[in-house]
N, C-alpha and C positions, 0 to 999 in steps of 0.2 A: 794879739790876744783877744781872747770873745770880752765885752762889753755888757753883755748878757749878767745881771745882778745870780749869783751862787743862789739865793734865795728863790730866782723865781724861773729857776731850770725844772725844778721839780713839778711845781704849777703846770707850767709847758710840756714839759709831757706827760705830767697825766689829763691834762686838755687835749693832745692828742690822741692820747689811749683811748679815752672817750668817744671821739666823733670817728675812731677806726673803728670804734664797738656797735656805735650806732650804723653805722655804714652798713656794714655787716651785717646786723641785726633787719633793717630795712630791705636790702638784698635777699635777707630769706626769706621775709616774707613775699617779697614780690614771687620769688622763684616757689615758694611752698601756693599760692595762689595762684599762678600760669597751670602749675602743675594741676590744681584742683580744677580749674575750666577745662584742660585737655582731658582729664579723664571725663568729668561730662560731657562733653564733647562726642570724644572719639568711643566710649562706650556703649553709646545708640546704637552708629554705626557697624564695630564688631560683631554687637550682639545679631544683630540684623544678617549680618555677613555668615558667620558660624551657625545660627540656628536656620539660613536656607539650606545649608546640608544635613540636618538632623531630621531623623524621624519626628513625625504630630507627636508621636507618645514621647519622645525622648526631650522634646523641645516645651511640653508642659508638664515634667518632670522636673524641668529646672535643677538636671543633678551639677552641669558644670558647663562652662563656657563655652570650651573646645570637643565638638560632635565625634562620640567614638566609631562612627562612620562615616565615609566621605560621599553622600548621595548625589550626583550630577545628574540622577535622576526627576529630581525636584524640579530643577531646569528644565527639561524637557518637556514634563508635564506639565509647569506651567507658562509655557511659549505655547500648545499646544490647546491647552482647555481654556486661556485670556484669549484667543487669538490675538498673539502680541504681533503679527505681521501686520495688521487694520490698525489696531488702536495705536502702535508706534505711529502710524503715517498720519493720522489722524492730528496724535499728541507736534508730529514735527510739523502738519498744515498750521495747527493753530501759532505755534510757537514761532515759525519760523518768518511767519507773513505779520503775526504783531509785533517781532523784534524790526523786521524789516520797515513797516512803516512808521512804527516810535521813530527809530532816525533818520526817516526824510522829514516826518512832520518838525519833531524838535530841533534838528539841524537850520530845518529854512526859518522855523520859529526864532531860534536863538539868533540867528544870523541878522533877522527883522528887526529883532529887539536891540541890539547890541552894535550894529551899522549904520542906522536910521535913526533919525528924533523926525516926531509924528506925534500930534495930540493923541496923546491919552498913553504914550508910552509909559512913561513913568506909572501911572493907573494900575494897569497890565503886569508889570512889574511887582508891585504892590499884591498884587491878587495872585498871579503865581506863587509872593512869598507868603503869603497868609493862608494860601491853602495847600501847599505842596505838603503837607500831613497828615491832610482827609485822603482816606483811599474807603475802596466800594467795602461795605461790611453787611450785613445780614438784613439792615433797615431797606438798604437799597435793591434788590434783589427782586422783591416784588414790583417797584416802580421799572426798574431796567429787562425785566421781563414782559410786562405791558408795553413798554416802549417800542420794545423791537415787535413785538406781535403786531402791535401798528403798526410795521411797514411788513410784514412779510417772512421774519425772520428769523424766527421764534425758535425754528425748529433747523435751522442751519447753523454751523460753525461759524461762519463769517462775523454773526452778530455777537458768540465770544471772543473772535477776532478784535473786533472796532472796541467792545469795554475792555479787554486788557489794556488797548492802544491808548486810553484815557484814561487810564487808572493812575498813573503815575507821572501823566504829563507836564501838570506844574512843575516838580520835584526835574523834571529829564529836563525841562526847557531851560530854568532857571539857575541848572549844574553846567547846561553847554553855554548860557549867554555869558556866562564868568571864561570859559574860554573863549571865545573870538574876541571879547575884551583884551582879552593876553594877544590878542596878532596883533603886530604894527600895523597903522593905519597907512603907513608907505606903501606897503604891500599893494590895500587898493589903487595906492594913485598910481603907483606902476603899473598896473593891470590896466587901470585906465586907459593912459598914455599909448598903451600897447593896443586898444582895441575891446578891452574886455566891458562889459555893459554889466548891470547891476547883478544878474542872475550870471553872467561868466565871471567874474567876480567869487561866486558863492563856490560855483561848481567847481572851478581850475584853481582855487585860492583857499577860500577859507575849508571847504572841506574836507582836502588832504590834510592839511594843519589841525583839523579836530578829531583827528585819530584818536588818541589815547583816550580824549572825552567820551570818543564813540564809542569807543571799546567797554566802556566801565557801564553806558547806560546800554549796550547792547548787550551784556554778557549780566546785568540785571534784571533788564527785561525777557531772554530769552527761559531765565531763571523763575521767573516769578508766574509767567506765563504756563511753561512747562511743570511745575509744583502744584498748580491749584486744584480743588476738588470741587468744592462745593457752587462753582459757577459753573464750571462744565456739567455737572450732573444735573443741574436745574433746566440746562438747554438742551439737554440730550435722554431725557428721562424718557421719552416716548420713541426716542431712537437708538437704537444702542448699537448700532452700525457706526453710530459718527460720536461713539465715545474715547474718550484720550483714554490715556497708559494709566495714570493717577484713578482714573472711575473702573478702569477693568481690572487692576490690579485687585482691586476692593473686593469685586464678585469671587476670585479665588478663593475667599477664606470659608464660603459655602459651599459647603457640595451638596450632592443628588441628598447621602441620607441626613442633613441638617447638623451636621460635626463642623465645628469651626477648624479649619485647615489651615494651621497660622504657619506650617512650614512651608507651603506654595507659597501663600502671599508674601513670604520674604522672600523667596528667590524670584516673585515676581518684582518685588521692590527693589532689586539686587539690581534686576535686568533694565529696569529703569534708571537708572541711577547713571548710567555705563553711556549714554549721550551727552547727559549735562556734564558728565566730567570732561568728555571729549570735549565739546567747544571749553569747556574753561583751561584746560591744555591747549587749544589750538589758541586760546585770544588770553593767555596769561601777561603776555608780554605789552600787551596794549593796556588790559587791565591794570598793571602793576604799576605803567607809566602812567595813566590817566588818576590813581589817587592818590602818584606822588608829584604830579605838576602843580609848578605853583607852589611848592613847599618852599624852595628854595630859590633866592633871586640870585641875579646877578650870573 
């Protein structure tokens, strides 16, 4: 027989009816609030999406979402009047050689920092963590355009090259020195044992091992790289040969008679768009592991 007082059955459950109501009640909001981010979210996008096949007039009509014609012409036209063949190759020099050297630098960087004790590591440490949240803004812009004019550079891609590659270097260095933390330090001494020396060690060892780390600051960097405007236009303003996708896209929305053409510039933003998702499909699986290592031990 229950033990449980007649008096205080009733208590007990309406003490559970409660925290089932609240339950519940918290759940919807979570779920009414995911909901409300996706449609912000995913709204820009659509919009973007449907109004590159709408006529100029039908798309600042703003009658409805979905274009009562399917123009693929738009495309056409603006691959055609951007020269997206230049400015894609352009956008992929830039992007592809500052993802590329973010993780050789922050790789050997992280590997320095997190293998080695050497005066002034800890310092170093400190200073990646105190500044990994300044990144280049509007103030710097004028100093970092002097800079490179001082060596030559001004007027080359390379010199956006090298400030991407800096822009977020604390932040890249100081995310992969927490992974080679995580490798066993057995690792090197078996490398050792074997023949391997300080830099085989990095290359045969720790940087297969930093995959998923790599993954997550190289599908950031090749992101943030390929997004930006207003650096590339500052170094390309007298060139417009060696301008990225992000600045030529921009020039569509005028034409010859001064009408703003906002149904090109989304099919050119459409056509854009269509590389970054490719690497985030091809390095989803490194991504996905890279910001969930570490979550869980054992």
């Amino acid at each position: 027989m229950s033990t449980v007082p007649l008096q205080a059955r009733p208590a007990a459950a309406s003490a559970n009816t409660s925290a089932r109501i609240a339950k519940m009640f918290s759940l919807l909001l979570i779920t009414l609030f995911v909901l409300v981010m996706l449609v912000i979210t995913v709204y820009p996008v659509l919009f973007s999406l449907f109004g590159s096949f709408k006529t100029n007039t039908e798309l600042m009509n703003g009658t409805s979402l979905l274009p009562k014609g399917w123009n693929f012409k738009n495309y056409v036209e603006a691959w055609e009047r951007a020269n997206f063949a230049r400015y894609t190759w352009n956008s992929i020099f830039i992007s592809v050689l500052s993802t590329v050297i973010t993780l050789l630098v922050c790789s050997m960087g992280a590997y320095a920092l997190g293998r080695r004790s050497f005066p002034g590591n800890k310092f170093i440490l400190f200073l990646l963590a105190a500044t990994m949240f300044i990144s280049i803004g509007a103030i710097t812009y004028r100093p970092l355009y002097d800079l490179m004019r001082e060596f030559g550079m001004h007027k080359s891609l390379w010199s956006v090259v090298l400030i991407f590659t800096g822009t977020h270097l604390s932040f890249n260095i100081f995310l992969l020195e927490r992974f080679v933390k995580s490798i066993p330090r057995e690792l090197d001494e078996a490398a050792t044992i074997d023949g391997c020396g300080f830099y085989g060690i990095y290359w045969r060892i720790i940087l297969p091992l930093m995959g998923p780390g790599l993954g997550v600051v190289g599908l950031f960097s090749f992101r943030e790289s390929w997004n930006q405007y207003i650096l590339p236009l500052i170094f390309t303003m007298t060139r417009p040969d060696l301008q990225p996708l992000t600045v030529g896209v921009i020039a569509l929305k005028y034409s010859s008679n001064a009408a703003a053409e906002w149904h090109l510039m989304l099919a050119g933003s459409m056509l854009s768009m269509l590389p970054i998702l490719f690497v985030y499909f091809l390095m989803n699986k490194s991504f996905i592991a890279g910001l969930t290592s570490g979550s869980v031990k054992g």
